[in-house]
N, C-alpha and C positions, 0 to 999 in steps of 0.2 A: 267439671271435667268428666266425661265419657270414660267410665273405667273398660278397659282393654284387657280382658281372660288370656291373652296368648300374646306372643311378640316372634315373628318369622325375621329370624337374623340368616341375611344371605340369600335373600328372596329370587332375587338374580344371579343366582350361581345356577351354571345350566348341567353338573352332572348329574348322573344316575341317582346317588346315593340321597336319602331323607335323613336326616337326626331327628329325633324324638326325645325330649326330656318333659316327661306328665309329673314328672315332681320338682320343675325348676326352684321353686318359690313356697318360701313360708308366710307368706303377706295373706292377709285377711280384709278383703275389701270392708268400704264403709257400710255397704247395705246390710251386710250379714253383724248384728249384733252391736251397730256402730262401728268396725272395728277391730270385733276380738272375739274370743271364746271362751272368758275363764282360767286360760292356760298359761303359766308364769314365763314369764319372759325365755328362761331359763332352759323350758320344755319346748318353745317354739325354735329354739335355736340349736334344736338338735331332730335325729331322724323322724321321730314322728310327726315332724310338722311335713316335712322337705326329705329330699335325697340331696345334704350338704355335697356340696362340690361336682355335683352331676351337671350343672349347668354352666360354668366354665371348662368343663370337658368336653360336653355337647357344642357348644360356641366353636371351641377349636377343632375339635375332628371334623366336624361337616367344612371349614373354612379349607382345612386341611383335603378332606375329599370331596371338593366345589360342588356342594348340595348347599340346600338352607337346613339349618336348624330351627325345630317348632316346641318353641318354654313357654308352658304354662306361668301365669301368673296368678296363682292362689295356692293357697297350702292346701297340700291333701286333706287335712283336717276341716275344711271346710266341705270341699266335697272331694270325692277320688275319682280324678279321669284315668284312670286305668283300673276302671270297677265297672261292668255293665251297668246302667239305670234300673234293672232291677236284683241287684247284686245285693245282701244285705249288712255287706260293710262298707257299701258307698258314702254313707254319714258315719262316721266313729264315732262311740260314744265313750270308749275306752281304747285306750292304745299303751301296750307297753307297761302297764301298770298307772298309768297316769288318765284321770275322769278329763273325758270334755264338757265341761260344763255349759256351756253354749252350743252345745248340740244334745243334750239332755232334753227327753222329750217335744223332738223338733216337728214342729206343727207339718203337716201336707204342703201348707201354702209356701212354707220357708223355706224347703226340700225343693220344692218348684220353680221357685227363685233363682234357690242356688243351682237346679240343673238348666233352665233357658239362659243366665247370666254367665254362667261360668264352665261349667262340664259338655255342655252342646253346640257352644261358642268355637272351643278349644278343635272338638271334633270336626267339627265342620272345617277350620283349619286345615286340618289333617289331612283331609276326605279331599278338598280342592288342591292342595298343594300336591298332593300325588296324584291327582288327576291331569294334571295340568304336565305330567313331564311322561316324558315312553321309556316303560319298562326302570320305574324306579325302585329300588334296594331301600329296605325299610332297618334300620339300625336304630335301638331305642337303649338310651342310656341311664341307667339308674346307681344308683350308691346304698353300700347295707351298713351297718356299724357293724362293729367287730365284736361286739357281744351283746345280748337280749340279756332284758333282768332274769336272770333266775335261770337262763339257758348256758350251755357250754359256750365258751371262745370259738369265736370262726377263723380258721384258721388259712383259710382262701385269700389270693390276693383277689383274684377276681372269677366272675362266676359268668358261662355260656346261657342263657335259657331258651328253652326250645319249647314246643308243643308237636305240631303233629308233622310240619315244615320242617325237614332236618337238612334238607339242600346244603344252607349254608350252615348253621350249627354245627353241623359232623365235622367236616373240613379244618373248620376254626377253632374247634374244640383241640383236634389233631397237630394243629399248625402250632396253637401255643403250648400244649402241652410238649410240645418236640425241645424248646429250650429249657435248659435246666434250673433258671432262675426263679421261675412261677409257680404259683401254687393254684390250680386251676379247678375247679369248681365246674361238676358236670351235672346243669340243672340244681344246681348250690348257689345260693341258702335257700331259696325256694326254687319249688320245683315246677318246670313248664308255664302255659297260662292259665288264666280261669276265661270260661263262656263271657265274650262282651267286652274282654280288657282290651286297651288301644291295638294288641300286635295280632289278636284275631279279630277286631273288628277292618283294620284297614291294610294287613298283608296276606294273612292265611284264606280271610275269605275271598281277594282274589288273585289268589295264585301268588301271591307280589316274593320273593326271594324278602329274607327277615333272619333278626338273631337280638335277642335282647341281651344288654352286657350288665352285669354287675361290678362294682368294683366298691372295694374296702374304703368307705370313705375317710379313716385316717391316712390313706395313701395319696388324699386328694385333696388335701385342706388348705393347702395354698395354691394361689397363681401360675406357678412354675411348675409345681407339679402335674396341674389339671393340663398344663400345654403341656409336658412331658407326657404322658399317657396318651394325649391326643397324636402325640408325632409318633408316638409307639407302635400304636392299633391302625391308625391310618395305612400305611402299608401294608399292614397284612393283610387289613380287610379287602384291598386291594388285591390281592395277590392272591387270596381264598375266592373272592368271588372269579378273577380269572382260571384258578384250578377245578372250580364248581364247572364252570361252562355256563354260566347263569347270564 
């Protein structure tokens, strides 16, 4: 069977808006290591494989604001598609306190592998699917856990990130801060992007309106939630990019 890096859910939805989820998936295809990477069951099934629950939120907001959604299928830990190609934490060899073992002195050829099979696969994705519609709105969905070893508690429900595009950023920043229920995070837990990551390779560089969202993935961990959130944000982003003028 032809493994497939990407899956474009809603390919036929003809609005504006793109979802982007570069951390859908903790799976590790068979080429890379058989399989696997060393990593206990236990470690794949939390943040540093994946962004848990980004990708049943991504599914429903883009269904929600009739774009396709574009999920990765490989865990960041194999390789990171929202890392430039020469980024040098595009292969992890540590994360979180926890060794990759299968990426432990990872040969040229296998790094090369994993960027034609899986990281330049996903982009290209990307790169055609917003080529292909006029004037589309780039929204990229990610999930943080609520606390890093050894770090303080995050106490955001959700987090705006921007870089140098603040068009829609500002607006939406503005818009959910304005209700008294959220705890809202400006460029939180991390801050803006880095050279080469998915939202300046295929919004900033042109021109394209963007905002990357984060959200507490204890707030996402079920079904019902991931569609609650989607029915949340969809209107507003709706309603901020109509206040943008974008």
């Amino acid at each position: 069977m032809t493994y497939n890096p990407c899956i474009i859910d809603g390919a036929d939805r003809a609005g504006r808006w793109v979802v982007l989820c570069d951390h859908a998936s903790n799976h590790v295809p068979d080429f890379v290591n058989d399989g696997g990477l060393g990593v206990a069951a236990s470690d794949m099934a939390r943040h540093i494989a994946f962004d848990p629950g980004a990708e049943g939120v991504s599914r429903a907001l883009a269904a929600a604001l009739d774009g396709p959604a574009i999920l990765s299928r490989f865990s960041r830990l194999v390789i990171d598609p929202n890392r430039g190609e020469d980024d040098p934490t595009l292969i992890m060899q540590l994360y979180d306190g926890t060794i990759i073992p299968g990426n432990r002195g990872i040969s040229a050829l296998d790094a090369d592998e994993r960027l034609r099979r899986c990281h330049r696969p996903y982009h290209a994705a990307v790169t055609q699917t917003l080529a292909a519609r006029a004037a589309p709105v780039v929204v990229s969905v990610h999930s943080f856990t609520p606390q890093l070893k050894g770090r303080p508690p995050r106490s955001w429900q959700i987090g705006v990130l921007y870089s140098t595009d603040t068009r829609l950023a500002d607006p939406l920043l503005a818009r959910l801060r304005a209700g008294p229920t959220l705890s809202v995070g400006d460029n939180q837990p991390y801050t803006g992007h880095l050279p080469g990551d998915t939202i300046a390779r295929h919004a900033i560089a042109q021109g394209r309106p963007n905002v990357l969202i984060e959200l507490r993935n204890d707030l996402i961990e079920t079904e019902a939630q991931q569609r609650a959130w989607a029915q949340r944000l969809a209107p507003i982003l709706v309603e901020t990019l109509a206040f943008a003028g974008l």
